[in-house]
C-alpha positions in Angstrom: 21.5 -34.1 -28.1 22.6 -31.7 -24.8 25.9 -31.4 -23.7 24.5 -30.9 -20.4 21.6 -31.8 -18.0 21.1 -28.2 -16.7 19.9 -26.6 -19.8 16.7 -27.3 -21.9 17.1 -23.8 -24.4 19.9 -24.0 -26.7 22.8 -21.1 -26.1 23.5 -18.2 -29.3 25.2 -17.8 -31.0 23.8 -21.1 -32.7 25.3 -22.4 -35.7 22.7 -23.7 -38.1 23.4 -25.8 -41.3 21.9 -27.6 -43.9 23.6 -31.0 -45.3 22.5 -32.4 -48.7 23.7 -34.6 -50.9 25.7 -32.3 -52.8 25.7 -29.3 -50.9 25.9 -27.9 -47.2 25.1 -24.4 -45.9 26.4 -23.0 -42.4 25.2 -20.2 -41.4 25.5 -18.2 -37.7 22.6 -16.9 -35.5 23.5 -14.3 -32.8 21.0 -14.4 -31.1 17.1 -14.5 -31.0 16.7 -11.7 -32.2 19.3 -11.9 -35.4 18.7 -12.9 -38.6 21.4 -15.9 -40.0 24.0 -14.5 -41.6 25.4 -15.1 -45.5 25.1 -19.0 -45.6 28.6 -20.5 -46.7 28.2 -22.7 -49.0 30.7 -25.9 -49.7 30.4 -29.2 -51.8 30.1 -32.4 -49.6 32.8 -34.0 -52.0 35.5 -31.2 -51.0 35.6 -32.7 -47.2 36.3 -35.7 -45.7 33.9 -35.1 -42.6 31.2 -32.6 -42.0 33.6 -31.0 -38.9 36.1 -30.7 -41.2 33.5 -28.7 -43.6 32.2 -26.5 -40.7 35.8 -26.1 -39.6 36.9 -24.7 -42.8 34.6 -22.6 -44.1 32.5 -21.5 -40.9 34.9 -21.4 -37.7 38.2 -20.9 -39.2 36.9 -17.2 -40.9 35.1 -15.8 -37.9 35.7 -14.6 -34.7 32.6 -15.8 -33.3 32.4 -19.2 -31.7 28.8 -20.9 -31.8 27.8 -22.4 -28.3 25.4 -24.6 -30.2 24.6 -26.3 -33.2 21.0 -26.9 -35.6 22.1 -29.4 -38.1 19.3 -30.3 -40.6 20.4 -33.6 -42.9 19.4 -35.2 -45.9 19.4 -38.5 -44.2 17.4 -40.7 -41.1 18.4 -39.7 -38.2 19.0 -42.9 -35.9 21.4 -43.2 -33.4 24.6 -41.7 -32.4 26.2 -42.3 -36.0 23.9 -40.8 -38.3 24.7 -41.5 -42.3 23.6 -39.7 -44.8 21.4 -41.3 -48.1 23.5 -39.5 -51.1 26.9 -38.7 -49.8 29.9 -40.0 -48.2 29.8 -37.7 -44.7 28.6 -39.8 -41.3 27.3 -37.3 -38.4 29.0 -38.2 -35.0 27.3 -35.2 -32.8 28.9 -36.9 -29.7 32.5 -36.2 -31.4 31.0 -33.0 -32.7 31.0 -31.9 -29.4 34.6 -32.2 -28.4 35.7 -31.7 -31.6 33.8 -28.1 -32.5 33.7 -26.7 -29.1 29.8 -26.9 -29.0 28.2 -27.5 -26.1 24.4 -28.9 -27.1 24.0 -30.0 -30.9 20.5 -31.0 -32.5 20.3 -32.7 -35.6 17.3 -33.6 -37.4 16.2 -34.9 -40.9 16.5 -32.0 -43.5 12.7 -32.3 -44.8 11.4 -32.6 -41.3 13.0 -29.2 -40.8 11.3 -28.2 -43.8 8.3 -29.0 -42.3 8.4 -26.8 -40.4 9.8 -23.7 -42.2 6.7 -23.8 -44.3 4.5 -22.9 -41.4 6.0 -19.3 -41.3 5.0 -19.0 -45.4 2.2 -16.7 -46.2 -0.3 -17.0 -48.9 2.0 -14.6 -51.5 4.4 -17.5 -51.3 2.3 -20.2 -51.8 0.5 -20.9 -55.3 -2.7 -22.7 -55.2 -3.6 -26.4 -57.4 -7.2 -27.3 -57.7 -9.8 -25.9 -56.6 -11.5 -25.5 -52.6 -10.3 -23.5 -50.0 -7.7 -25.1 -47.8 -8.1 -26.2 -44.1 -5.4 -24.1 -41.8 -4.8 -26.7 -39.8 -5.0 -29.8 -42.1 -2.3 -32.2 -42.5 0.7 -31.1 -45.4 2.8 -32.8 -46.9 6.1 -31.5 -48.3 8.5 -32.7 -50.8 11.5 -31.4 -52.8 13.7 -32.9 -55.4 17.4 -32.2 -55.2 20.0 -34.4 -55.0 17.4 -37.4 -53.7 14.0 -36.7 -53.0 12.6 -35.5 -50.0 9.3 -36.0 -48.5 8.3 -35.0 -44.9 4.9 -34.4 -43.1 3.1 -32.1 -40.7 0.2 -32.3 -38.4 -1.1 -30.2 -36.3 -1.9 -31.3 -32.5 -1.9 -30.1 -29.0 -2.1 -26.6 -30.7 1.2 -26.9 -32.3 2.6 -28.1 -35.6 4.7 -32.0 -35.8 6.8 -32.7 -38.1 6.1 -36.4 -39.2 10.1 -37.3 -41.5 9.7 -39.8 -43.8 11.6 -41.4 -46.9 9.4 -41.6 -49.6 11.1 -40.6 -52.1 12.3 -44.3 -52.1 8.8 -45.4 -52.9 7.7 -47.2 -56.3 6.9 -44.8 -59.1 5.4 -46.4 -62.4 3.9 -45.4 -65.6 0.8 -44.3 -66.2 0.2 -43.0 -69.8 0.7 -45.0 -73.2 3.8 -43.0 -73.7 4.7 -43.9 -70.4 4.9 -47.5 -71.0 7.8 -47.1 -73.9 9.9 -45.0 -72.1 9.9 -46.3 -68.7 11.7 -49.5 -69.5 14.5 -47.5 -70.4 14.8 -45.9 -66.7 17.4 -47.3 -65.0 15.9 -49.2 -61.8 17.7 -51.0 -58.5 16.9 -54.5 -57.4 14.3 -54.3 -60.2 12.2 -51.2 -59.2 11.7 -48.0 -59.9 11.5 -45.4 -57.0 10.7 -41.7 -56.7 14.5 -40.9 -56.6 15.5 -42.6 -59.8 13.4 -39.6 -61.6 12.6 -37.0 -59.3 16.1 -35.9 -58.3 18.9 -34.2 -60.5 20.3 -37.6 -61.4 17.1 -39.3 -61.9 16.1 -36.1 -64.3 19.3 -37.5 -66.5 17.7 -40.9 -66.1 14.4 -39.6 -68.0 16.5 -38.1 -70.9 18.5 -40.7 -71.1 15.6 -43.0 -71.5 12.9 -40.5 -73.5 16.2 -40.6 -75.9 16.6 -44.2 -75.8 12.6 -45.2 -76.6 13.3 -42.9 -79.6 16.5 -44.6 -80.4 18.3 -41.4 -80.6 21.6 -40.4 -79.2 22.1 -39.1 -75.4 24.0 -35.5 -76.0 23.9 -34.2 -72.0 24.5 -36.3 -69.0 24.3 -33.2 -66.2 20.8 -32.1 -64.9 21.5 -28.5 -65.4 22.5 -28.7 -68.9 18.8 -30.9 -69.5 16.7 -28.3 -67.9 18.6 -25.5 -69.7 17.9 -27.1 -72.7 14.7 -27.9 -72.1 14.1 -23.9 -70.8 15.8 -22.5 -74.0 13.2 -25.2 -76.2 17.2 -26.3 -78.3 16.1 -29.9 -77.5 12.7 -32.3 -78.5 14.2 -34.9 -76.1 15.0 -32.4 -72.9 11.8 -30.4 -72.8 10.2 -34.0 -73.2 12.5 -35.1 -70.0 11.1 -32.2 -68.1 8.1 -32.5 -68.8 7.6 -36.1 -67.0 9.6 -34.9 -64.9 7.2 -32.2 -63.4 4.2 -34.6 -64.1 5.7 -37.5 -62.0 6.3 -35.0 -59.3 2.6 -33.9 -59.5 1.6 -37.3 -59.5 3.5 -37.9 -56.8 2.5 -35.1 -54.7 -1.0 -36.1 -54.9 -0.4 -39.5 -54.1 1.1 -38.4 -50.7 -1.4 -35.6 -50.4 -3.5 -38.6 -50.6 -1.9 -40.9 -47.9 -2.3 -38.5 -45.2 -5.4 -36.6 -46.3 -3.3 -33.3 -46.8 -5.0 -30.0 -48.3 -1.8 -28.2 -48.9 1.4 -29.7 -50.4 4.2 -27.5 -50.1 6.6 -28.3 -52.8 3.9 -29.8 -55.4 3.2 -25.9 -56.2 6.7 -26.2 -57.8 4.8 -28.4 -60.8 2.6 -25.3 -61.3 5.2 -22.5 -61.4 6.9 -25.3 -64.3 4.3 -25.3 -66.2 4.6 -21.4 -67.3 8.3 -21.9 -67.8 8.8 -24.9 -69.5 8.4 -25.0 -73.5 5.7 -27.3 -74.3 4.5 -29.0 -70.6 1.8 -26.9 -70.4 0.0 -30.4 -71.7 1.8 -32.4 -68.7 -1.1 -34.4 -66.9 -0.7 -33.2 -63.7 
């Protein structure tokens, strides 16, 4: 939204910030011609509101005062109260306004800025799945697991790239594989389904050891996702590396299933399943 009528470009310096579910990064741009500076870095849990958060660790240690404001959240963004899927904090840019000192504020879905980050990636970033070459200005898809899952679009049109924002990481996921079958029973679902986010998300990783442990009927030892995928990294534990490795295939899967939806030739994010599959004690069998 604009503070005012008279201006279409947003003013520097800008403040710029990126709101997950458990994390949120504010950062400071000068100008247009300035890189952002050190991201600060808080936990969603530690503040009340999201001005408080940007109060705190942003404004309250600098002596420069942003004119506007690029707020990227893990979250639709509907309306003048905008709530976010995996944590506590409501966006209220209209009180943002007065309350900050900002004078235009934009705030978009976090994958949908994603979106269109990737466009600035060159081919040493990217690692190619399959085989063909891919069109340059074919659909993508893009998709992430962090604290939920997060899936957004991008078309090209009118000689530009759109992001399309999305929430499908809150569609059904099911089992595919024999193996499959006896341990997805065990995964935890709500209102009787299964969706991307119960797996492909730190949480959901937890919810795949707990359950490869439980089709074994042998005991759960770790109940955070960094101490599974440390585990399974370091090869100390059968059930982990098992965890991880259905992990990275139901994010493959899941890739190509959007890849599919939209007729995309790159997925940005999927390459993630790749890069695994070198680091990961024993998935190099995952059926991706």
């Amino acid at each position: 939204m604009q503070g005012s009528d008279d201006e279409t470009l947003l003013r520097f310096p800008i403040l710029i910030g990126d709101i997950g579910g458990t994390n949120a990064r504010f950062s400071i741009v000068l100008d247009a011609n300035a890189e952002a500076g050190e991201p600060k870095i808080v936990k969603t849990a530690d503040f009340a509101t999201i001005d408080e958060a940007i109060q705190s660790a942003v404004l309250d240690h600098s002596s420069v005062r942003p004119n506007s404001a690029v707020l990227a959240v893990a979250g639709p963004v509907d309306g003048d109260e905008i709530d976010l899927t995996n944590c506590s904090w409501v966006v209220k840019p209209r009180e943002m306004l007065a309350n900050l000192g900002l004078s235009d504020i934009v705030v978009l879905n976090d994958f949908e800025a994603q979106a269109l980050a990737v466009v600035a990636l060159g081919e040493e970033h990217m690692e190619r799945i399959g085989g063909g070459a891919p069109e340059p200005n074919a659909s993508r898809v893009v998709l992430g697991a962090g604290t939920g899952l997060g899936v957004a679009g991008l078309v090209h049109a009118l000689g530009r790239w759109i992001p399309v924002p999305g929430e499908g990481g809150h569609m059904d996921i099911g089992p595919r594989t024999p193996r499959d079958f006896e341990v997805f029973p065990h995964i935890e679902k709500i209102e009787g389904r299964i969706s991307g986010e119960q797996i492909l998300c730190g949480r959901g990783l937890v919810n795949v050891y707990r359950a490869v442990a439980m089709a074994d009927g042998k005991p759960v030892h770790l109940d955070d996702p960094a101490e599974v995928t440390a585990s399974a990294l370091a090869g100390t534990d059968p059930i982990a590396v098992e965890a991880l490795c259905l992990f990275v295939t139901c994010l493959g899967r899941t890739a190509g299933d959007l890849e599919g939806a939209v007729e995309a030739t790159r997925l940005h994010g999927a390459e993630v399943a790749a890069q695994a599959h070198e680091g990961i004690p024993g998935v190099e069998a995952a059926p991706i």
